[in-house]
PDB file as gemmi writes it, atoms N, CA and C in Angstrom:
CRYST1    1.000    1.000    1.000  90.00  90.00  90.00 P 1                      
ATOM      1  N   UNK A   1       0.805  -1.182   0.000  1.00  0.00           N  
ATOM      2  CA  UNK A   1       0.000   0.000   0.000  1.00  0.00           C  
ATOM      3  C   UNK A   1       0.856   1.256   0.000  1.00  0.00           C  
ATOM      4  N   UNK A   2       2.037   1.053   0.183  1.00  0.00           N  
ATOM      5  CA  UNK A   2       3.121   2.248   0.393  1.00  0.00           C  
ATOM      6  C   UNK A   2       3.003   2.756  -1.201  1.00  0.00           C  
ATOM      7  N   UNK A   3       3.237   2.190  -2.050  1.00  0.00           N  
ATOM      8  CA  UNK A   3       3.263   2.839  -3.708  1.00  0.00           C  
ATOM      9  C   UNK A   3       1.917   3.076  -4.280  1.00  0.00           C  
ATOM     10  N   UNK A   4       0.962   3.443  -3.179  1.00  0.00           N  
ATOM     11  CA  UNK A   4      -0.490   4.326  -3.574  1.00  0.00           C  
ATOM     12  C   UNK A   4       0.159   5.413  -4.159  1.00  0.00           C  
ATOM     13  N   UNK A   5      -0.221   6.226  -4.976  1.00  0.00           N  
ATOM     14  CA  UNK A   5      -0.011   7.950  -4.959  1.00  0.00           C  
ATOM     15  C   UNK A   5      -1.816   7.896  -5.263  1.00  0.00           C  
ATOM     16  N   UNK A   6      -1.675   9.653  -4.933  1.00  0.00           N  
ATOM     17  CA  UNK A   6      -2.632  10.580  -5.537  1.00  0.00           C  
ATOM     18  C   UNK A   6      -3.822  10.208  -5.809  1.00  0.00           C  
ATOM     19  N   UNK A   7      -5.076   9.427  -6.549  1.00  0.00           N  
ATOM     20  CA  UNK A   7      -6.517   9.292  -5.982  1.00  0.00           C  
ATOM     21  C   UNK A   7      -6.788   7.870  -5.046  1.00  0.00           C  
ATOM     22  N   UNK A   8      -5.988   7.036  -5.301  1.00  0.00           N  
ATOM     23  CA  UNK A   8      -5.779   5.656  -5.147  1.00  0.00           C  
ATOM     24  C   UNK A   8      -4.890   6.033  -3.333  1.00  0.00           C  
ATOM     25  N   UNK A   9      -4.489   6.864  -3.330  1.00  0.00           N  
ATOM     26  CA  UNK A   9      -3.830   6.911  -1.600  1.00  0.00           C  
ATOM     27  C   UNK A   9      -5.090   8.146  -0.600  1.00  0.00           C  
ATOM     28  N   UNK A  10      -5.854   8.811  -1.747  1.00  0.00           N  
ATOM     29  CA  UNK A  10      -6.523   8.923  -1.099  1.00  0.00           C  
ATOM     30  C   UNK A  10      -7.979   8.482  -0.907  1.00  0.00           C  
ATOM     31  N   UNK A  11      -8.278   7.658  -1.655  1.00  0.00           N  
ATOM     32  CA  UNK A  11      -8.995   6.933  -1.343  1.00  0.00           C  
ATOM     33  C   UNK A  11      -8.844   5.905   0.075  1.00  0.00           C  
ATOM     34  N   UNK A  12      -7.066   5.026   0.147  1.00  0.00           N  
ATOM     35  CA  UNK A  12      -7.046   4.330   1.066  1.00  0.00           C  
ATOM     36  C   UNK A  12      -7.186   5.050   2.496  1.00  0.00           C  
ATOM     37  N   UNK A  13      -7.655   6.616   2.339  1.00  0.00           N  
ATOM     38  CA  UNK A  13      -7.392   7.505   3.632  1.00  0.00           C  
ATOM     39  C   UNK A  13      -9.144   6.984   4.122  1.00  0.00           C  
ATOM     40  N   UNK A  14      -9.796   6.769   3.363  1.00  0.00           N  
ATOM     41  CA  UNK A  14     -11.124   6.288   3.867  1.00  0.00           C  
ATOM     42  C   UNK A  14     -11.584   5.187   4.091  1.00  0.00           C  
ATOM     43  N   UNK A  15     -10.805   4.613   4.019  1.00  0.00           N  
ATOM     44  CA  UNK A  15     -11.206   2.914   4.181  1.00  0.00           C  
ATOM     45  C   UNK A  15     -10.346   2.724   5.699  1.00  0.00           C  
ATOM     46  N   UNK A  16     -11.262   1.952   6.273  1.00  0.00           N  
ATOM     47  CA  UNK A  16     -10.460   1.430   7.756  1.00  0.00           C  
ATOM     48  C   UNK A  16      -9.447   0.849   7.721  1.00  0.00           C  
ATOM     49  N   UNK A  17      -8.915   1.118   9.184  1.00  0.00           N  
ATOM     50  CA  UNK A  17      -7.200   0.272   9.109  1.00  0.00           C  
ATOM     51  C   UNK A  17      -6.715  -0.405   8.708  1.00  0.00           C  
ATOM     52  N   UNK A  18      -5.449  -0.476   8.234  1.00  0.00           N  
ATOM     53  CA  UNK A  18      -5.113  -1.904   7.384  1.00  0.00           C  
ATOM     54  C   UNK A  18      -4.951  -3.229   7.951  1.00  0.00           C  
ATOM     55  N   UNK A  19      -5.213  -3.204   9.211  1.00  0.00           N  
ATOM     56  CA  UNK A  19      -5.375  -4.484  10.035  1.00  0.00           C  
ATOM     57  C   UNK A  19      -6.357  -5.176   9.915  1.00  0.00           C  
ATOM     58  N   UNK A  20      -7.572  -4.356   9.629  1.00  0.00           N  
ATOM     59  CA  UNK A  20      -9.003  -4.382   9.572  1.00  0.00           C  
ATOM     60  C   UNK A  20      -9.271  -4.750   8.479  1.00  0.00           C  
ATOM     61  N   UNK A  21      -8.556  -5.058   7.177  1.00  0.00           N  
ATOM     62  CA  UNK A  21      -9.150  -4.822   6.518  1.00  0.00           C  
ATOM     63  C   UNK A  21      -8.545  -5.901   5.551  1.00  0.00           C  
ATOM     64  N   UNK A  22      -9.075  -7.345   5.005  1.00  0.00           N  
ATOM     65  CA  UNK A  22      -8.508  -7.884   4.181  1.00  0.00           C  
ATOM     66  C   UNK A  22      -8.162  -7.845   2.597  1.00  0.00           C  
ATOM     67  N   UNK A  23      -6.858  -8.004   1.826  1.00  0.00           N  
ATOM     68  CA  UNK A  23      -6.233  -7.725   0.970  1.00  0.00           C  
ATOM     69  C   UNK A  23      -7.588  -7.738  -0.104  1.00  0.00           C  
ATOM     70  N   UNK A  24      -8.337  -9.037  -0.027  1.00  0.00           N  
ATOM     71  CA  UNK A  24     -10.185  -8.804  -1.138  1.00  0.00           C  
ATOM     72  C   UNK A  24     -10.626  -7.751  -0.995  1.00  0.00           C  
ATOM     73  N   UNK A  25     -10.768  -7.226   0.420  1.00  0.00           N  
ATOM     74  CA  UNK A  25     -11.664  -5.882   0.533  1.00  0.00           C  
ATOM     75  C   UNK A  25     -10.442  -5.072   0.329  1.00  0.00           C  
ATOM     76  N   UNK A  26      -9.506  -4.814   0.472  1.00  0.00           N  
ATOM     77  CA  UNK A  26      -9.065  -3.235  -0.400  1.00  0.00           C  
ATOM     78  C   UNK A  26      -9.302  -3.540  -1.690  1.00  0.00           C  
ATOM     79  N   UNK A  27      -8.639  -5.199  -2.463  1.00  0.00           N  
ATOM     80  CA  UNK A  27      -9.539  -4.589  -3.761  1.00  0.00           C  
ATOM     81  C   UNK A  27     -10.164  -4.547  -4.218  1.00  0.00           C  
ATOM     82  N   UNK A  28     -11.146  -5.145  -3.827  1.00  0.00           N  
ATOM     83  CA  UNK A  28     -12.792  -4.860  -4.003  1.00  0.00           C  
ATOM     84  C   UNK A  28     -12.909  -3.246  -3.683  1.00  0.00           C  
ATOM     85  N   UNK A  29     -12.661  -2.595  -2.725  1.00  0.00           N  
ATOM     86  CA  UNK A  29     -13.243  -1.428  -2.980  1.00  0.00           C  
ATOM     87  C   UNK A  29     -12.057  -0.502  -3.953  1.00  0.00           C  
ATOM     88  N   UNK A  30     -10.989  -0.672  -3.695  1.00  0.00           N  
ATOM     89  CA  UNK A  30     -10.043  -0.181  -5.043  1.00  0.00           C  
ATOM     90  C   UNK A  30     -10.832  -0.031  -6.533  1.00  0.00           C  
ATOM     91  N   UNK A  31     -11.560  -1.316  -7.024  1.00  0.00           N  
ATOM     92  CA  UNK A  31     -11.895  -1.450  -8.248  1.00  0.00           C  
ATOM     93  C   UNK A  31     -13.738  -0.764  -8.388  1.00  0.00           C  
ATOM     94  N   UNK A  32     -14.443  -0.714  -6.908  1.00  0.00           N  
ATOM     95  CA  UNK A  32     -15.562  -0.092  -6.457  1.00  0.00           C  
ATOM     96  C   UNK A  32     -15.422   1.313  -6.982  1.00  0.00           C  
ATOM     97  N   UNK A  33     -14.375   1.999  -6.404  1.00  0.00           N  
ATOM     98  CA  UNK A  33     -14.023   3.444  -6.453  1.00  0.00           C  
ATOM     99  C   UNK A  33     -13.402   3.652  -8.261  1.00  0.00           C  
ATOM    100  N   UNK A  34     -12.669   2.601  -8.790  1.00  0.00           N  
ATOM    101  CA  UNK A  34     -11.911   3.379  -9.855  1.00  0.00           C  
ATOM    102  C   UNK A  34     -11.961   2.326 -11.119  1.00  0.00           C  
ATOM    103  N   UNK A  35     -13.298   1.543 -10.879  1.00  0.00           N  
ATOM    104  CA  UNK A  35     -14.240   0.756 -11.809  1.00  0.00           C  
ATOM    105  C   UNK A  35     -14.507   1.792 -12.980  1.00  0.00           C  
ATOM    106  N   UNK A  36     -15.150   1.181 -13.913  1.00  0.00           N  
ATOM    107  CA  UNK A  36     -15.981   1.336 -14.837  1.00  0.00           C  
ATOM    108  C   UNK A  36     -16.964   2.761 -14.556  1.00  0.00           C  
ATOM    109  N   UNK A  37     -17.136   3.928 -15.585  1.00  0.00           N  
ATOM    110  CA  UNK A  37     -18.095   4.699 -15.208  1.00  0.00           C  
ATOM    111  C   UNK A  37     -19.195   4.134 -15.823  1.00  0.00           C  
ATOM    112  N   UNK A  38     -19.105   3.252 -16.805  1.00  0.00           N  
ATOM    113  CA  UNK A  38     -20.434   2.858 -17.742  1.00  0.00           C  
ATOM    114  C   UNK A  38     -21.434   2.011 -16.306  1.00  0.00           C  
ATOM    115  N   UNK A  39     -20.834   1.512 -15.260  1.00  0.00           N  
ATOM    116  CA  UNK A  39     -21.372   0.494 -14.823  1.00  0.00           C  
ATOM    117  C   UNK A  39     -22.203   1.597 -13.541  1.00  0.00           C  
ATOM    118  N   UNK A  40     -21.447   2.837 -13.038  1.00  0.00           N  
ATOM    119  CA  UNK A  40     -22.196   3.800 -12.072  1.00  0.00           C  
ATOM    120  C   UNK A  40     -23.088   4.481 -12.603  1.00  0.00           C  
ATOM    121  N   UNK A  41     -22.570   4.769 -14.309  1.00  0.00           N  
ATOM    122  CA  UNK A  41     -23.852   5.573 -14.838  1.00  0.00           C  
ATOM    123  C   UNK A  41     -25.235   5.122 -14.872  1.00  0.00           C  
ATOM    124  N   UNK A  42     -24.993   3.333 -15.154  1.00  0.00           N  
ATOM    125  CA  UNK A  42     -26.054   2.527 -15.224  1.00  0.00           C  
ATOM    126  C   UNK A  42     -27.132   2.313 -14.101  1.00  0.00           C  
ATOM    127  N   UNK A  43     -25.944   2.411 -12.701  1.00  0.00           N  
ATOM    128  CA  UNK A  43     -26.931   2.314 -11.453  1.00  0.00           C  
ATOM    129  C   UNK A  43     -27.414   3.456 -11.237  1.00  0.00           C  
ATOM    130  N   UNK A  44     -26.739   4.665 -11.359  1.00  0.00           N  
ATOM    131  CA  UNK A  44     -27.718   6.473 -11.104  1.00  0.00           C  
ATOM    132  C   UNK A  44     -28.897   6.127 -12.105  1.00  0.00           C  
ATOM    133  N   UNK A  45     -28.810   5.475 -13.336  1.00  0.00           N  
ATOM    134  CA  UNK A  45     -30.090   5.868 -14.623  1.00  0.00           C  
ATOM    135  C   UNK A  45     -31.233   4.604 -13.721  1.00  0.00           C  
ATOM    136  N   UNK A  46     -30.742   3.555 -13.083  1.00  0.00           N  
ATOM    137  CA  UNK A  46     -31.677   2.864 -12.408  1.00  0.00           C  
ATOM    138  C   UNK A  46     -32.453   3.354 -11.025  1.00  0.00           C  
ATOM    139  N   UNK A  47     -31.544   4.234 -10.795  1.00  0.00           N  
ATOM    140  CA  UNK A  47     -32.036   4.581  -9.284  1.00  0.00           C  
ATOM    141  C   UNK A  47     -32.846   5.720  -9.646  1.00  0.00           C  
ATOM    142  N   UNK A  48     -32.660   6.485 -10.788  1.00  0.00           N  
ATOM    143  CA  UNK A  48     -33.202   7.509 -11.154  1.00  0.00           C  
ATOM    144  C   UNK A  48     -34.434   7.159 -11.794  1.00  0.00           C  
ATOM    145  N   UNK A  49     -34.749   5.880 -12.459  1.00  0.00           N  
ATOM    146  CA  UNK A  49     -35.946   5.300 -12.677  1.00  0.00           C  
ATOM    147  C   UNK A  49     -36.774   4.759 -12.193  1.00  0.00           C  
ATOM    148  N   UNK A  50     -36.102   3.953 -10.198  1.00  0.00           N  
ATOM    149  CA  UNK A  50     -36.397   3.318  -9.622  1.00  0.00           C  
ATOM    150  C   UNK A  50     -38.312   4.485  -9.119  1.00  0.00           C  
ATOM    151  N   UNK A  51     -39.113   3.610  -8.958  1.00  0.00           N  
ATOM    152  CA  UNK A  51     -40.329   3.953  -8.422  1.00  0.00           C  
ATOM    153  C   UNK A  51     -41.395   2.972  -7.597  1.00  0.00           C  
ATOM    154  N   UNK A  52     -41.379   2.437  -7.067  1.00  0.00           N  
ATOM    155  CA  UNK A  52     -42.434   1.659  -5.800  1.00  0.00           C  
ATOM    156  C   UNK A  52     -43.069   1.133  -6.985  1.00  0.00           C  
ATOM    157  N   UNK A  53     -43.166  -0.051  -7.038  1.00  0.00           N  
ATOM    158  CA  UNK A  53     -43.947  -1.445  -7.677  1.00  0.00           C  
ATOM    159  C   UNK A  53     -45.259  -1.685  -6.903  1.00  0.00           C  
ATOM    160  N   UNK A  54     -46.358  -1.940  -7.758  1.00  0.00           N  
ATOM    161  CA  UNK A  54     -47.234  -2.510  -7.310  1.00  0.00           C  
ATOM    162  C   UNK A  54     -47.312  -3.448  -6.117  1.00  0.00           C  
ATOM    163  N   UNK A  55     -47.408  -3.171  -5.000  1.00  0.00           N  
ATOM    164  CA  UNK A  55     -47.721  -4.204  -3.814  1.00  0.00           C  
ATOM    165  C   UNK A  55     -46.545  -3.922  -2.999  1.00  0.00           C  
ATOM    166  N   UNK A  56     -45.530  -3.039  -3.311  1.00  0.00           N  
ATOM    167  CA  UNK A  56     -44.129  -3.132  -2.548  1.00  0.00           C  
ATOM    168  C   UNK A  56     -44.763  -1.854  -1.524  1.00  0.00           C  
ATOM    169  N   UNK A  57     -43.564  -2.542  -0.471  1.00  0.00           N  
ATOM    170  CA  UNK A  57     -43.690  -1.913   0.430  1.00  0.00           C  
ATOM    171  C   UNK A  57     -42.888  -0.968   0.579  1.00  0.00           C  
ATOM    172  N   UNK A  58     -43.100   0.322   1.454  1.00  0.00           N  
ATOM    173  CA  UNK A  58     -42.122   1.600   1.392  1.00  0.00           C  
ATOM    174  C   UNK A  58     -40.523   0.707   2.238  1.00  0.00           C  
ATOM    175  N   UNK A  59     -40.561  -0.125   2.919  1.00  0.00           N  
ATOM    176  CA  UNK A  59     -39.483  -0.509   3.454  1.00  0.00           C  
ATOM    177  C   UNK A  59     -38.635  -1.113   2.221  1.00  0.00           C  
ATOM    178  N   UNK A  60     -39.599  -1.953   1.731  1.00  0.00           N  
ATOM    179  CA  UNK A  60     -38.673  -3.212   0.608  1.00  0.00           C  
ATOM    180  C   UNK A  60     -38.122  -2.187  -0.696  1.00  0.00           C  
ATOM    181  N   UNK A  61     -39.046  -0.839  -0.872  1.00  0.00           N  
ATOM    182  CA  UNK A  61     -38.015   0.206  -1.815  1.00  0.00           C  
ATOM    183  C   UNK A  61     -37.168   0.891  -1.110  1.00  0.00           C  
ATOM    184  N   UNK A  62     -36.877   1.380  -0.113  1.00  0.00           N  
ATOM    185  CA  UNK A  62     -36.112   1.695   0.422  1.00  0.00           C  
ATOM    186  C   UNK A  62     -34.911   1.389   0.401  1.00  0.00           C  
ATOM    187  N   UNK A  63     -34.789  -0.260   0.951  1.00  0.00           N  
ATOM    188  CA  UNK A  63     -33.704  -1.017   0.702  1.00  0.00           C  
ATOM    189  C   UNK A  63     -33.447  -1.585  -0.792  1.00  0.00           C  
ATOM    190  N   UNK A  64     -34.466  -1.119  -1.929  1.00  0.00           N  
ATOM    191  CA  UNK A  64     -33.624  -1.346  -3.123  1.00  0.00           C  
ATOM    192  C   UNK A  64     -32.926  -0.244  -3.224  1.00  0.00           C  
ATOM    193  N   UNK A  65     -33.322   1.500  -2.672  1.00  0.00           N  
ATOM    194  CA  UNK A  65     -32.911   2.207  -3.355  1.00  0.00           C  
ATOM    195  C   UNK A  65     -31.341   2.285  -2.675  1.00  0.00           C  
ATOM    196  N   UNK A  66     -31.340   1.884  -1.233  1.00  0.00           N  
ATOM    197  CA  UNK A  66     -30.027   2.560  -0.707  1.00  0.00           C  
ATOM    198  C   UNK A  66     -29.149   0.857  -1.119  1.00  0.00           C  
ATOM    199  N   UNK A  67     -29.714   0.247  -1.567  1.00  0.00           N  
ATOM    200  CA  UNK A  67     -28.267  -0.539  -2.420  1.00  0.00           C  
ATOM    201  C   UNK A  67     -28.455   0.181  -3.425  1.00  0.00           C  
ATOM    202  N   UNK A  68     -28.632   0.451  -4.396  1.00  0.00           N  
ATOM    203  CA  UNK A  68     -28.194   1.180  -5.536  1.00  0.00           C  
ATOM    204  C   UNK A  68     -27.229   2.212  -5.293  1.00  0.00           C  
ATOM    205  N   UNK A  69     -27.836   3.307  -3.857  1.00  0.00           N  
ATOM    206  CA  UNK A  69     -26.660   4.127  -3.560  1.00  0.00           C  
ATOM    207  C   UNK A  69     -25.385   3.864  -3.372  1.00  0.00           C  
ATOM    208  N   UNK A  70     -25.421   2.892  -2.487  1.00  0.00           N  
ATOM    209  CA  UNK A  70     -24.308   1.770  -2.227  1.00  0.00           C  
ATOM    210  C   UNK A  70     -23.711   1.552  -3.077  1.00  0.00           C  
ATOM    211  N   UNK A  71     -24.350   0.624  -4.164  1.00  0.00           N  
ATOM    212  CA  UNK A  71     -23.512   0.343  -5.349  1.00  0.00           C  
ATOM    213  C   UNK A  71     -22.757   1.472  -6.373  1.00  0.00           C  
ATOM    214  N   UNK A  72     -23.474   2.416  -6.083  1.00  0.00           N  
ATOM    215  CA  UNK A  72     -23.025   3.615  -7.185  1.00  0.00           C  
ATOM    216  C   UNK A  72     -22.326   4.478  -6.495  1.00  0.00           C  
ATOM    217  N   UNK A  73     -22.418   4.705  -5.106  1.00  0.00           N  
ATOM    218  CA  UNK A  73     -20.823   5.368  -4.476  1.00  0.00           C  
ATOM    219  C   UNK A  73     -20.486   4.616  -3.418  1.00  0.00           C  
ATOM    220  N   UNK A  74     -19.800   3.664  -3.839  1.00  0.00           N  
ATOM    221  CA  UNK A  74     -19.533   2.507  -2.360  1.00  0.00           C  
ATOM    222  C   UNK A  74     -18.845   3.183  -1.143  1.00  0.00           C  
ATOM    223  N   UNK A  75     -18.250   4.400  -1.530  1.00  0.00           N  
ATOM    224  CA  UNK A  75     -17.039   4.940  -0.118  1.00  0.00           C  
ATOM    225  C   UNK A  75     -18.296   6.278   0.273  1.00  0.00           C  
ATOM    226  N   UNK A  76     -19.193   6.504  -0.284  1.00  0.00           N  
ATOM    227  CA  UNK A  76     -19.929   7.661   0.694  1.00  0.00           C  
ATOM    228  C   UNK A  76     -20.138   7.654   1.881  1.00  0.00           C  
ATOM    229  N   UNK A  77     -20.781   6.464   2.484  1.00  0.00           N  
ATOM    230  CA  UNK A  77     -21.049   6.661   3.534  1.00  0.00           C  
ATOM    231  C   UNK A  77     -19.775   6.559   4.605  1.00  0.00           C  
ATOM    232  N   UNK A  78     -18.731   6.099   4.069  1.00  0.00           N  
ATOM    233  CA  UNK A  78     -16.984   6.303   4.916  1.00  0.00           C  
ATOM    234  C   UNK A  78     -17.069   7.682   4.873  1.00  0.00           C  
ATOM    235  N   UNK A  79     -16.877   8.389   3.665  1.00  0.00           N  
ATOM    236  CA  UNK A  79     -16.569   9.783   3.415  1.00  0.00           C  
ATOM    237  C   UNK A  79     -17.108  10.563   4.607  1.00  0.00           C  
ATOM    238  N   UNK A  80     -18.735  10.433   4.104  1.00  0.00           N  
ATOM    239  CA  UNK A  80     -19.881  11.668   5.150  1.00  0.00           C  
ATOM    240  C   UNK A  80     -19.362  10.943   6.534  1.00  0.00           C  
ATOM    241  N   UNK A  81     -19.079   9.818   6.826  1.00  0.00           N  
ATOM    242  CA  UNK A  81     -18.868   9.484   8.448  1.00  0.00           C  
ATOM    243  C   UNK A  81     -17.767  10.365   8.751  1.00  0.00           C  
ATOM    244  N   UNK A  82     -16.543  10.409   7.618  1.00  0.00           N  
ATOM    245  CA  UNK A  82     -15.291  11.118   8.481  1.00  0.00           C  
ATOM    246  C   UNK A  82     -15.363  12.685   8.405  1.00  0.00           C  
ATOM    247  N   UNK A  83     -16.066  13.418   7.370  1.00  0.00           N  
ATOM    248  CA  UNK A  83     -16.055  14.545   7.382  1.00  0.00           C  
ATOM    249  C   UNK A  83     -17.086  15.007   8.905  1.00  0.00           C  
ATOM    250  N   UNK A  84     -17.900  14.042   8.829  1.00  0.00           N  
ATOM    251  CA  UNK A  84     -18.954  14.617  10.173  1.00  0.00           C  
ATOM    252  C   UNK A  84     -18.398  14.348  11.458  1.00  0.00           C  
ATOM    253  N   UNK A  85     -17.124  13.343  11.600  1.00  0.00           N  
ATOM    254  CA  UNK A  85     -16.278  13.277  12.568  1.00  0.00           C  
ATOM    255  C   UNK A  85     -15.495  14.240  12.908  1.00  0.00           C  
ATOM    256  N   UNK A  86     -14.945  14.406  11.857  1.00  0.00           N  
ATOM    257  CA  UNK A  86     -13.561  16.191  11.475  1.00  0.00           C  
ATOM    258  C   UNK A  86     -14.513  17.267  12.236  1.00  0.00           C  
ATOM    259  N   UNK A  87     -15.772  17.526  11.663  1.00  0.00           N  
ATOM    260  CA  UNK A  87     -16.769  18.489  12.122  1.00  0.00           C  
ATOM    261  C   UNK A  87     -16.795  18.737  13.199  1.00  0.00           C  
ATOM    262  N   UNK A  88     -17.175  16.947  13.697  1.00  0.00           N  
ATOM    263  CA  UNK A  88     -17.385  17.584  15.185  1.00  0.00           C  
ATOM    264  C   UNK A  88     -16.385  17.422  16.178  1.00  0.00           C  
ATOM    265  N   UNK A  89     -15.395  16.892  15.970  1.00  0.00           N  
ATOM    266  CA  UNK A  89     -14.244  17.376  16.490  1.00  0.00           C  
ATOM    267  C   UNK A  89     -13.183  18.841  16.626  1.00  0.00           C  
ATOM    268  N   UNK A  90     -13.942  19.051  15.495  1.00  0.00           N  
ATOM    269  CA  UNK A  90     -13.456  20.744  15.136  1.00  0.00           C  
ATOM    270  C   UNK A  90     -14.288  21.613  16.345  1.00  0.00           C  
ATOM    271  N   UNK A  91     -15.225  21.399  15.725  1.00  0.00           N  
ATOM    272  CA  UNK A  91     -16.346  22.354  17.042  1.00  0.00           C  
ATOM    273  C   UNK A  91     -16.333  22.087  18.203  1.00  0.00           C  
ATOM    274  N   UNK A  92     -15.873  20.730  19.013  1.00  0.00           N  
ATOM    275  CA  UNK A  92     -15.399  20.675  20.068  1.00  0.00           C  
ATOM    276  C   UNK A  92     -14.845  20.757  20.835  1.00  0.00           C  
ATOM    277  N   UNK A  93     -13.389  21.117  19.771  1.00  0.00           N  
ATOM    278  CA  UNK A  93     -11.594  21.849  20.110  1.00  0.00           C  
ATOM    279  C   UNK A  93     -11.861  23.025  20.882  1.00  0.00           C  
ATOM    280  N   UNK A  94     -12.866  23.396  19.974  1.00  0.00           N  
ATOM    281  CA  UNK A  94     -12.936  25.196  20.223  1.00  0.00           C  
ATOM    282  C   UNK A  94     -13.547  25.738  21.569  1.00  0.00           C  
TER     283      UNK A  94                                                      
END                                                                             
């Protein structure tokens, strides 16, 4: 992991410790983050089409829609966790 540079090292700044974290899952999310755009464009045009099916329930769309989110920015919810950490650690310094 030492010969990361530049989007690829910062990406590994969001992913949990490297103890934590087995060699599949960095590259699974390595190839998550710096995959295919044809394959994210595909899940935004699905999620963007996605609409409650006959008989579905608001729970069972729910959980289609936030895998799609999932699938189409796999490191967001790392991201928003550490920036809202920084946040409130900032405001707490003070």
């Amino acid at each position: 992991m030492a010969s990361l540079r530049g989007k690829a090292m910062l990406h590994l700044q969001t992913l949990p410790p490297p103890d934590d974290l087995t060699l599949l899952e960095f590259m699974t999310s390595l190839e998550q983050e710096f995959g295919k755009k044809e394959t994210r464009e595909a899940l935004l045009a699905e999620l963007t089409a996605r609409r409650q099916k006959l008989k579905e329930s608001y729970k069972e769309l729910g959980n289609c829609i936030r895998r799609l989110v999932r699938l189409a920015y796999p490191t967001l919810l790392k991201r928003m966790t550490i920036c809202a950490f920084g946040s409130w650690t900032l405001s707490h310094m003070m």
